[in-house]
C-alpha positions in Angstrom: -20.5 273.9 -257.4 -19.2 271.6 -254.8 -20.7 268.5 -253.1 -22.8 265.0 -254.0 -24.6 264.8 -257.1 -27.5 262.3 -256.9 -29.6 261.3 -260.2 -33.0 259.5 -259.6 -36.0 258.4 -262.0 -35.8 257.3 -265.3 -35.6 258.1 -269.1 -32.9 260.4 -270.1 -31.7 263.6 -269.6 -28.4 265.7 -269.6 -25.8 266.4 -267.6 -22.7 269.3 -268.1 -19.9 268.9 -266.9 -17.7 272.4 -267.2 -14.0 270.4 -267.0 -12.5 266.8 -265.7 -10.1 267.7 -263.2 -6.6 265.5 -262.9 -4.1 265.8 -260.5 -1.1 264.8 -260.6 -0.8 264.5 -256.8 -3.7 262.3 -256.3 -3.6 259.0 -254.2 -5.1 257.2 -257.1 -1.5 257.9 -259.0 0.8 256.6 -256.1 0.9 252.9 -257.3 1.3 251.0 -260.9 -2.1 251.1 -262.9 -3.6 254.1 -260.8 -5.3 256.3 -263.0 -8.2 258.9 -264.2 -9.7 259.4 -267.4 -11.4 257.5 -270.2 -11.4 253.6 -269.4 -13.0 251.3 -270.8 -13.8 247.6 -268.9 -13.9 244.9 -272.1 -11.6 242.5 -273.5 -10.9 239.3 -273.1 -7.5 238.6 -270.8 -6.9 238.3 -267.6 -2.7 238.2 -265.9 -2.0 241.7 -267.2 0.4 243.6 -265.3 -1.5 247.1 -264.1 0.1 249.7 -265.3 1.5 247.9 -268.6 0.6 249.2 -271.9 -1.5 247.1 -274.0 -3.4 246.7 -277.5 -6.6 245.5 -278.6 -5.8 243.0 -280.6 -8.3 241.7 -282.9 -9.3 238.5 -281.3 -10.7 240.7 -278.6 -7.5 240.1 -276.3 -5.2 242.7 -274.9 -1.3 242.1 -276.1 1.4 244.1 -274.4 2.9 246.7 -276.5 6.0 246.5 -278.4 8.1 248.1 -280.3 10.3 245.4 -282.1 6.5 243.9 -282.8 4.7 246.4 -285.4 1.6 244.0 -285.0 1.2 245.1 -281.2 2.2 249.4 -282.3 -0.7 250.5 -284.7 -3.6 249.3 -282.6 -5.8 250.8 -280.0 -3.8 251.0 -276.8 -4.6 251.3 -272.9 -2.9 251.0 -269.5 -4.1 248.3 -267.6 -5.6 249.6 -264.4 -5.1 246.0 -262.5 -4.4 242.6 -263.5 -7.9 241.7 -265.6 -9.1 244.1 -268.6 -12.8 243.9 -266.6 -11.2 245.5 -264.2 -10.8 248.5 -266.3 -8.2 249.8 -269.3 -7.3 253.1 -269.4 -7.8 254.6 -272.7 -6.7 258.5 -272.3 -5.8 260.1 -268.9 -2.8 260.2 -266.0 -1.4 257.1 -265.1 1.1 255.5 -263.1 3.1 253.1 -265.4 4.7 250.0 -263.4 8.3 251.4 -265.3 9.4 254.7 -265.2 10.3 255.5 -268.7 12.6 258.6 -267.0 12.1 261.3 -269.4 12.0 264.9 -268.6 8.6 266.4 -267.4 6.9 267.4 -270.6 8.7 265.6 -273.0 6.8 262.7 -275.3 7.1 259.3 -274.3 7.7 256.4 -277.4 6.0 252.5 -277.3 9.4 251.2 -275.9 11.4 247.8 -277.5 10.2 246.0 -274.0 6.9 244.8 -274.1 3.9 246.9 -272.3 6.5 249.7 -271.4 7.3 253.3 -272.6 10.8 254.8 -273.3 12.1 258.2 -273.3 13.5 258.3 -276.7 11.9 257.2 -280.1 12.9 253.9 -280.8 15.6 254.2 -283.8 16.8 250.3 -285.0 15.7 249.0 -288.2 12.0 247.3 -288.7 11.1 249.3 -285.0 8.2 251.0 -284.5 7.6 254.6 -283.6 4.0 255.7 -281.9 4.3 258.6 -278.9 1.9 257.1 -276.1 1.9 260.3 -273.8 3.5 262.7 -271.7 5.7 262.7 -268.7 4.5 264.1 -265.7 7.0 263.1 -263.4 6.4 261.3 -259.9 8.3 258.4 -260.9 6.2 256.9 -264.1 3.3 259.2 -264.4 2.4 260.6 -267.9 -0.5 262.2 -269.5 -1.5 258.6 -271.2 -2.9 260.3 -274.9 -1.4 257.7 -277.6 -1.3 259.2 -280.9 -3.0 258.2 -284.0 0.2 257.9 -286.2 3.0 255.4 -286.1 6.2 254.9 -288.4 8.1 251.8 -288.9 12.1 252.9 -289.0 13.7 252.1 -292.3 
């Protein structure tokens, strides 16, 4: 159905939800860090770049993503969603990077050798790390943001 939902009272209860719905031509995916999914609002750093790719590291700070940097690849990763992790970290969802990693609509996008972006193409040097962090959706740096599990360190 459409309209407002309003919950009141107390104890628990359930709620159903049929599907999540994300649109790819939303306002909330026009500008760097816009996003909708699963977000989580913990960790302790503040001067992040919304719309950089970050990892929990495991002093409970959030260190930009890179490649060249295997330390910063295997973690959990989000997209900042502003400039202070309280502010919100996506987890899984569309996003609007702050750099377009230019691939073709579709296609995976890679941890990338420049710190808290994403690349087109899988990184391929020596001692880099590989780890797919989504999908490209187009509109100038959105992707479905859905990092995989896996990661392999090029030999």
């Amino acid at each position: 159905s459409q309209g407002n939902l309003e919950l009141s009272g107390s104890g628990t209860g359930q709620i159903e939800v049929d599907y999540r719905l994300f649109d790819t031509g939303s306002s909330t995916l026009t500008s760097a860090g816009g996003g909708m999914g699963d977000s989580v609002k913990f960790g302790d750093s503040s001067g992040l770049t919304a719309g950089d790719i970050y990892m929990l590291d495991t002093d409970g700070t959030w260190e930009p993503v890179d490649a060249d940097a295997g330390g910063t690849t295997t973690g959990s990763l989000a997209v900042a969603l502003s400039s202070n992790a309280t502010e919100g970290m996506l987890l899984r969802g569309l996003v609007k990077l702050d750099s377009d990693p230019s691939a073709n609509i579709g296609a995976p996008v890679y941890v990338s050798t420049t710190a808290g972006h994403a690349q087109a193409t899988a990184p391929s040097t020596s001692t880099e790390f590989v780890r797919v962090v989504g999908y490209y959706m187009g509109n100038s740096g959105q992707i479905y943001f859905n990092p995989d599990n896996t990661w392999v360190k090029v030999s």
